[in-house]
N, C-alpha and C positions, 0 to 999 in steps of 0.2 A: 396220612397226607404224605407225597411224594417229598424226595428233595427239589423236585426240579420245580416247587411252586416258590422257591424261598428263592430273595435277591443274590444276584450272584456277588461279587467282592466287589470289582469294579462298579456296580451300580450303588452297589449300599453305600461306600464310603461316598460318593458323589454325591446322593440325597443327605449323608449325615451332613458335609460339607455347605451344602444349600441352606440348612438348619442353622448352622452355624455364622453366615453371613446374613440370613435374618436376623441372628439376636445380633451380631456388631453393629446393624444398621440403627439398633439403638441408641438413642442415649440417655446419657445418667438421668431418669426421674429427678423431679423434686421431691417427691414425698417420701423416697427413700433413705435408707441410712449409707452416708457417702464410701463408709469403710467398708461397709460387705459388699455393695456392688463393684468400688472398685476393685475388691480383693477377686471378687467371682471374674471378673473382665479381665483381671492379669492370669489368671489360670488357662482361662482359653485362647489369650493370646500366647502362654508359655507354649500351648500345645500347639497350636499354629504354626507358630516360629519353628521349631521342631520337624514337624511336616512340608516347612516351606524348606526349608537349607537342606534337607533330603533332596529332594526333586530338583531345585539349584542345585547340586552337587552334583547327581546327575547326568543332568544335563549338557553341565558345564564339563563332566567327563569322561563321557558317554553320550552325545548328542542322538545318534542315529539308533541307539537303543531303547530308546523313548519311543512306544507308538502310539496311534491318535486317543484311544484308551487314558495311557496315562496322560498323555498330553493336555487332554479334558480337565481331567480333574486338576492338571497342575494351573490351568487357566482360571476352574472355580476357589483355588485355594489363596490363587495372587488376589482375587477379585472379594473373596472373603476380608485376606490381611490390611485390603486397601480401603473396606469397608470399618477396620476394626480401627486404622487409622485416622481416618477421616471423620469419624464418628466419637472417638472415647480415644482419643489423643492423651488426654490428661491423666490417665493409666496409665501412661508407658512412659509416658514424660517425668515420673516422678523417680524413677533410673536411669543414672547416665548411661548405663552401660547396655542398658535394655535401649533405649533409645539408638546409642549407635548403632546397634544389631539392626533394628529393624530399620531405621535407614539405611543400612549395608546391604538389608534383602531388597529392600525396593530400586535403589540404584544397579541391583543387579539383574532387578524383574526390566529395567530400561532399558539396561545394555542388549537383555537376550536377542536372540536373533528370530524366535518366532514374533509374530508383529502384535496377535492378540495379547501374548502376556507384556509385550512394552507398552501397550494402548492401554491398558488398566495401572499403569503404573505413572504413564503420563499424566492422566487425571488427578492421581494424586498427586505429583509434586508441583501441576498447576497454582491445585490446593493451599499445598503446604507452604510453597514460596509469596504466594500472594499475600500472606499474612504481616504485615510491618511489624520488623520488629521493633517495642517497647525501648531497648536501651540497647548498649556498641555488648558485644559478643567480648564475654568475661577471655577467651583464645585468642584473642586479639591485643587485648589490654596488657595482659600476661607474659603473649609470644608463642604461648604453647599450642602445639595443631590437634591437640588433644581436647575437644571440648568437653568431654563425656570427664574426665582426669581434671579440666580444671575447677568446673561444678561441683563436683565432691570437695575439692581441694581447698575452697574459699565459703565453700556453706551454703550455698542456696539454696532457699527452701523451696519446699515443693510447690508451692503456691507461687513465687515467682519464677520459678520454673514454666508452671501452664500458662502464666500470664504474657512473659517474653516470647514461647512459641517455640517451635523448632528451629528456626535462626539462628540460636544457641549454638546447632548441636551440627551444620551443617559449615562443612571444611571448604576450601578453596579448592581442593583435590574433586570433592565432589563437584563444584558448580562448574569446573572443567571439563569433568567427564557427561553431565549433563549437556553441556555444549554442545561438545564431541560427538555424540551419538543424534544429537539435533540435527545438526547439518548432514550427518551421512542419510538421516531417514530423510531430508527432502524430498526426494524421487519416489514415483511410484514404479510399478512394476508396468513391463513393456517390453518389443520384441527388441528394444538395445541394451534392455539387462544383464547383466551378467549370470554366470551360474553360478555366484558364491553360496555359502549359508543363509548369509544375513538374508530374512524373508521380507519383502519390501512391501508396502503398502498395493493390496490387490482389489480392484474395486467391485470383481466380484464376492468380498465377504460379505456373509451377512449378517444383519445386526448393528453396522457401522454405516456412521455417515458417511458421505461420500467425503472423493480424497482432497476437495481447498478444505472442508470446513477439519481434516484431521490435520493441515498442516498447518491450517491458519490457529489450530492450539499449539501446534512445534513453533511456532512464532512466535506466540503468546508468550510460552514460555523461554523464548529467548531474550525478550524484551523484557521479562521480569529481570533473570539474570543479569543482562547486560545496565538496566537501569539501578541496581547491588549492587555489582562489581563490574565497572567499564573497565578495568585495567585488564581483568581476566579476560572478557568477554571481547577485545581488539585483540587480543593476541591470539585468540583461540581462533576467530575468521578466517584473520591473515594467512597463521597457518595452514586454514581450510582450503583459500585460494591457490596457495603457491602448490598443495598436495592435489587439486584437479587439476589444474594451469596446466602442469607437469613443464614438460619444454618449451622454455620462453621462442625458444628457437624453431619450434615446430609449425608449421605452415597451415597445416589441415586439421582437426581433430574428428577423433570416430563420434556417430552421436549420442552411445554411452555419455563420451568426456564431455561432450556441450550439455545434456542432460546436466550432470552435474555442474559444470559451471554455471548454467542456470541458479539450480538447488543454491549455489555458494554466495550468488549475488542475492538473491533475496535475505538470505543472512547478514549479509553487510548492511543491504538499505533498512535492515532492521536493528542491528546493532547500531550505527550508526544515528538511526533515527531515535533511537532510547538513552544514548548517551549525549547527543547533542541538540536535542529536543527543548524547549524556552521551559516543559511541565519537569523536565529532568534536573536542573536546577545546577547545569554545569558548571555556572560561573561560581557556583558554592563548594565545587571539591578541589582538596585539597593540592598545592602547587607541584608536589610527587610526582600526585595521580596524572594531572595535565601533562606535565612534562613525558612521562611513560605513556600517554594516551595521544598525543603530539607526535612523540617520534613512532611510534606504531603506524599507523596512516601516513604519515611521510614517508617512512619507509614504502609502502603501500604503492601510494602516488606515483612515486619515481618510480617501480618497478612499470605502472601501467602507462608512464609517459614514453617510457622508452621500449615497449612492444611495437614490433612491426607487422602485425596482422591484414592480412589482405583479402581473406575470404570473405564476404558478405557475414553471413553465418556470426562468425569471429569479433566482426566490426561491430554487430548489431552487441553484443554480447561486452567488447571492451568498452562500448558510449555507454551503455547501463553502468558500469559496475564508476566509469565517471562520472554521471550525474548521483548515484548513490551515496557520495560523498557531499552532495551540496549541502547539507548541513554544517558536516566539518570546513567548508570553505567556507561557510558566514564566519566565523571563529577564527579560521586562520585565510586570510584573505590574499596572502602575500604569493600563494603558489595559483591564482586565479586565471593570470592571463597567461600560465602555461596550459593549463587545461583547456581553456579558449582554444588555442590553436593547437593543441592536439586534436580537438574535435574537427575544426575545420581540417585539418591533415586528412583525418577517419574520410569526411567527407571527399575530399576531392581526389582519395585514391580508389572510388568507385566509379567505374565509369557512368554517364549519364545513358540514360534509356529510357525508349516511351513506350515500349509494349507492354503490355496489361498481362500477357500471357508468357510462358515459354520462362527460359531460365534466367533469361538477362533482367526478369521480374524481382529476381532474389536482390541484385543491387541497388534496383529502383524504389525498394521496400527497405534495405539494409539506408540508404541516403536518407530516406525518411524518419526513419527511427534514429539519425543522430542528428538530425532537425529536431526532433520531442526531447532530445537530451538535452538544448541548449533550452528549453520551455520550463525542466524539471529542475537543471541547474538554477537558473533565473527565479524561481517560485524556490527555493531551498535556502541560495545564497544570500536573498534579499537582496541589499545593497553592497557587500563587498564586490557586483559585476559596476558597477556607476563608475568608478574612472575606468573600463576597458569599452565602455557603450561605443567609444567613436571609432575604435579600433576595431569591432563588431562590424561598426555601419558602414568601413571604410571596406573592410572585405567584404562585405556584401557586395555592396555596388561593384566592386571592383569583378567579381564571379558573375554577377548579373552579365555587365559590360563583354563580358569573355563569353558570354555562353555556354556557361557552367553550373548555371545555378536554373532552376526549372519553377516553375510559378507554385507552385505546391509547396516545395522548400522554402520557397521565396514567402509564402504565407506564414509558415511555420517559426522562420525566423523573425518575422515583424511580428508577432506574438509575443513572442521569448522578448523581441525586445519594449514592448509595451508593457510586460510586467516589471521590467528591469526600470521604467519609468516611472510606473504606481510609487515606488517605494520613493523617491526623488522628490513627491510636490508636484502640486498644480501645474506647474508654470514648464518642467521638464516635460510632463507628461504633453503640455501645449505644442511646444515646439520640435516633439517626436511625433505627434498625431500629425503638424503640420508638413515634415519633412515625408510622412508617409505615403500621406495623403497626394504628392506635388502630382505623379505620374497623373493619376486620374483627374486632378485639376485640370490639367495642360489641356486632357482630351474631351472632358466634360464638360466645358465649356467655352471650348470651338462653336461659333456661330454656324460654322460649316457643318458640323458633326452633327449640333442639333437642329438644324433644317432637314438634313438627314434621315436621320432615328427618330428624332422625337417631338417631331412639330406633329405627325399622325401617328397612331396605332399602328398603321398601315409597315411605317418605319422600324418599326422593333421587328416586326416578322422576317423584314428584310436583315436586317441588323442577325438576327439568329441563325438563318440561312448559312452563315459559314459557320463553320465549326470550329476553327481555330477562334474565330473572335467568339463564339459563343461561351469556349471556356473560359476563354481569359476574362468576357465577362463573369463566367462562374468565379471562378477566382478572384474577383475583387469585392462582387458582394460576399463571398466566402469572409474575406479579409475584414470586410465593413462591420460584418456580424462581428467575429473578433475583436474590433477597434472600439466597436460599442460595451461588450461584454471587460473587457479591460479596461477601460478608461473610466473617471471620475473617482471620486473615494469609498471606502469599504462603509459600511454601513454598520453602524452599531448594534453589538446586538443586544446590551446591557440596555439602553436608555435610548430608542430609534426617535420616538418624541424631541429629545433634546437636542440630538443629531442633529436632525428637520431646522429648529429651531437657530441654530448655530450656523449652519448653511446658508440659511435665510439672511440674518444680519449679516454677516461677511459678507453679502453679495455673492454667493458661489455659483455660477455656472458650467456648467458639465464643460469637456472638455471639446468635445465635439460641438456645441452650439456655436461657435465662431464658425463651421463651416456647414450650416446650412442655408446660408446665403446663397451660396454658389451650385451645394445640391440640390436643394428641393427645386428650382424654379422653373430649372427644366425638364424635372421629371413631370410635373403637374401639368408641362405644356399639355403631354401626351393624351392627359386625363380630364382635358377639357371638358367634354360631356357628362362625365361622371359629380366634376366640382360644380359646375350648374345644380346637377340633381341633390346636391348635399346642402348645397345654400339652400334650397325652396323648402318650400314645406306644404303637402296635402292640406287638403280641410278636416280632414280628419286625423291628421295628424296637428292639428293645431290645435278644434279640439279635444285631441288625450291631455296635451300641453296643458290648455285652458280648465283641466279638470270636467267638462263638459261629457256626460256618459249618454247622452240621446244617439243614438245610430240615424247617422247622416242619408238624405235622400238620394233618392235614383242620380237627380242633376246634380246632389253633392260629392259622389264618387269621385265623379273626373275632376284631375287634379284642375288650378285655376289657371288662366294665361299660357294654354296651349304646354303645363308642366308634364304632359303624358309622353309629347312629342320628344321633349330632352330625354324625359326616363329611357323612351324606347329606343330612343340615338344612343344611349349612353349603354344602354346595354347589348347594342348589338357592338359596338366598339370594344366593348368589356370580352364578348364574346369571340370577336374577331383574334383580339389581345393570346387568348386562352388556346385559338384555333393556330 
């Protein structure tokens, strides 16, 4: 037999390697003896480890001398180690030393710059972070950054070693550099990429999900992080920000740099959302922490109050990265009505525009999106917006009055401020639903208006005919829906029965039922034919009522007292309505 029938090097060790991340995907039997499987699982992890800090090596010093060859296998050899990991942890854990090793290669399979060996390395320290640990991290207690040095140092046995986890064994050094390398992979790849190393998320690979569902595990695991360690994880953002930001002073940015400031803000709204979240249990860390977690975002704040950004683009992107914060202003309430009127500022240094198309669309859209900021702040802050409400409702009007504020915005903001109500009580929520409501009052119930519109069907046709009034009617049932959708109380979801029941005794009515007096009565004018046909009732429709299943005769069809005549009025009005 030839040689050319036997595997060549590269193939063999690659199949041996596949073999080998079969048996790590094991785990320890029951029915086995604990000492020799583990002893067998530390040998091939020995030789693993061996074979992986080869290839890191490298890589790391030698990048471009790596071709896809080896490259292969060093992809099957992370995806082994991460197997052997994830599986028979309790083997490696019973060595400090071995431990920090192999957390040393996996934090370096993150850092790499090709994206498949950082995608097998992310999974695991999803993994391995997610796990809670048991008791405070003996390196901590101690002082020493040496967790692998303090475990030997004080005795602990192997057993509570596997039981407290890797937690143990992981430094602040590292949940930093995990950070780090989180936020720069935001971005995927695109024609504003750069031409570094770093290989970025390409959504032609295959084999991988697409690029939210790999970033929304970069997230995941930032949220772990940041919900450990908030002190680490506000400083590491911040950082992130002020390194895309680049020049406070700069006017324009390439869309590389908005790319990434994108990437930097979803990292805030997620740090921030893990540290100051009600399941995070902020008001339980200690007074240090707050204070270093406090002045972090202060500092923060004041940098993005005093930005003078002008370009749409810029704008859209600084009201994010301010509502991103509305967590941290339920908490710290006192810097609220600065950010109020930085928004409004954002807002009113775009000019207004009504073209759907064409460039002057970017501001029209930019004004919009710091309208939804003031909806995200209000839904985040909860109650710390309630003493800035009138100073809210005073600028509003007050831009209304000017001709600076567009019905769209104008929806957007009585939103934001109807949630800013919910949290207030009934009674607030009354007298904001009532002051919103006044415009449409005024005109909805003009005897003039509705002799007009809607004494006939005939009226609404006309009524729609213009198009500026037709939107402004879109815009206020736009707003109605809203008004409905936000007003009344949240509904329980523990106990909805009791809820009901609670409601009921108190007397509670929606907030909205005080004004369907004045709504309903003139819409129904219009529907006169229709509310006829809804009062009546067929004969056979009486008896289904009556339980009665005989099929009615020829003369029983037609409805009684001339009721066919209304139906047919009623639906050619219906129809007229529709035309």
């Amino acid at each position: 037999m030839g040689c050319g029938s036997l595997l060549s090097y590269s193939d063999f060790r690659l199949l041996a390697c596949e073999f080998f991340k079969i048996v790590c995907q094991r785990k320890r039997p029951a029915d086995v003896a604990v000492c020799e499987y583990d002893a067998a699982m530390s040998n091939i992890f020995q030789v693993l480890m061996n074979i992986s800090q080869e290839f890191l090596t490298k890589s790391r010093m030698q990048p471009m001398a790596i071709d896809e060859s080896e490259y292969e296998f060093g992809v099957c050899i992370c995806e082994t180690v991460v197997a052997l990991g994830s599986s028979n942890m309790q083997c490696i854990l019973v060595d400090g030393a071995r431990t920090s090793h192999f957390l040393q290669q996996m934090l370096e399979y993150y850092q790499h710059y090709r994206i498949a060996l950082h995608f097998q390395s992310l999974l695991f320290w999803l993994v391995a972070l997610r796990e809670p640990s048991k008791a405070k991290s003996v390196a901590r207690v101690s002082g020493d950054t040496s967790p692998a040095g303090n475990l030997g140092s004080v005795g602990v046995s192997s057993t509570e070693k596997e039981k407290k986890g890797v937690s143990l064994f992981i430094t602040d050094e590292i949940y930093s550099t995990l950070l780090d390398v989180s936020f720069k992979r935001m971005l995927k790849k695109s024609a504003n990429s750069s031409s570094s190393l770093l290989e970025l998320w390409n959504e032609e690979l295959e084999g991988k999900s697409d690029f939210s569902n790999y970033r929304t595990k970069l997230l995941d695991l930032i949220r772990v992080i940041a919900s450990q360690r908030p002190v680490i994880a506000a400083a590491n953002i911040v950082q992130r920000i002020n390194v895309v930001s680049g020049d406070a002073n700069q006017t324009t940015k390439s869309p590389q740099d908005l790319d990434a400031m994108v990437g930097a803000q979803l990292g805030l709204e997620t740090v921030v959302s893990a540290i100051f979240d009600g399941s995070g249990d902020y008001a339980k860390t200690d007074h240090e922490a707050k204070f270093q977690i406090h002045r972090t975002f202060e500092g923060l704040l004041q940098q993005l109050l005093s930005l003078k950004w002008t370009e749409p683009s810029l704008i859209v992107i600084h009201g994010h990265y301010l509502d991103s914060l509305g967590l941290y202003l339920r908490h710290y309430p006192d810097v609220v009505a600065s950010v109020v009127n930085k928004l409004f500022e954002l807002l009113t240094s775009l000019p207004i525009t009504i073209q759907q198309q064409g460039p002057s669309n970017n501001s029209r859209q930019a004004r919009l999106q710091i309208c939804s900021s003031f909806i995200r702040i209000s839904r985040a802050a909860d109650k710390a917006l309630l003493p800035h409400m009138k100073n809210i409702a005073d600028t509003m009007a007050y831009l209304q009055g000017e001709g600076r504020l567009l019905r769209a915005e104008h929806d957007h903001l009585c939103e934001a401020f109807l949630i800013m109500a919910s949290s207030s009580g009934i009674q607030q929520q009354q007298e904001v639903l009532a002051w919103l409501l006044e415009p449409l009052n005024k005109t909805w119930t003009q005897v003039e208006w509705q002799t007009a519109y809607l004494s006939d069907p005939s009226g609404l046709t006309d009524m729609f005919a213009d198009t500026q009034f037709m939107w402004s009617i879109y815009h206020t049932v736009t707003f109605f829906e809203k008004a409905l959708k936000r007003s009344g109380t949240k509904r329980s979801t523990t106990a909805p029965q009791a809820a009901i029941t609670t409601t009921t005794a108190t007397g509670y009515l929606h907030p909205m039922s005080s004004h369907l007096s004045w709504i309903l009565p003139p819409l129904l004018r219009s529907l006169t034919g229709e509310i006829k046909a809804a009062k009546s009732m067929t004969i056979s429709e009486q008896a289904s009522l009556l339980g009665e299943t005989s099929k009615p005769t020829k003369g029983q069809v037609a409805p009684a007292d001339g009721l066919l005549d209304v139906q047919r009025e009623g639906e050619s009005k219906e129809n007229n309505i529709r035309n």
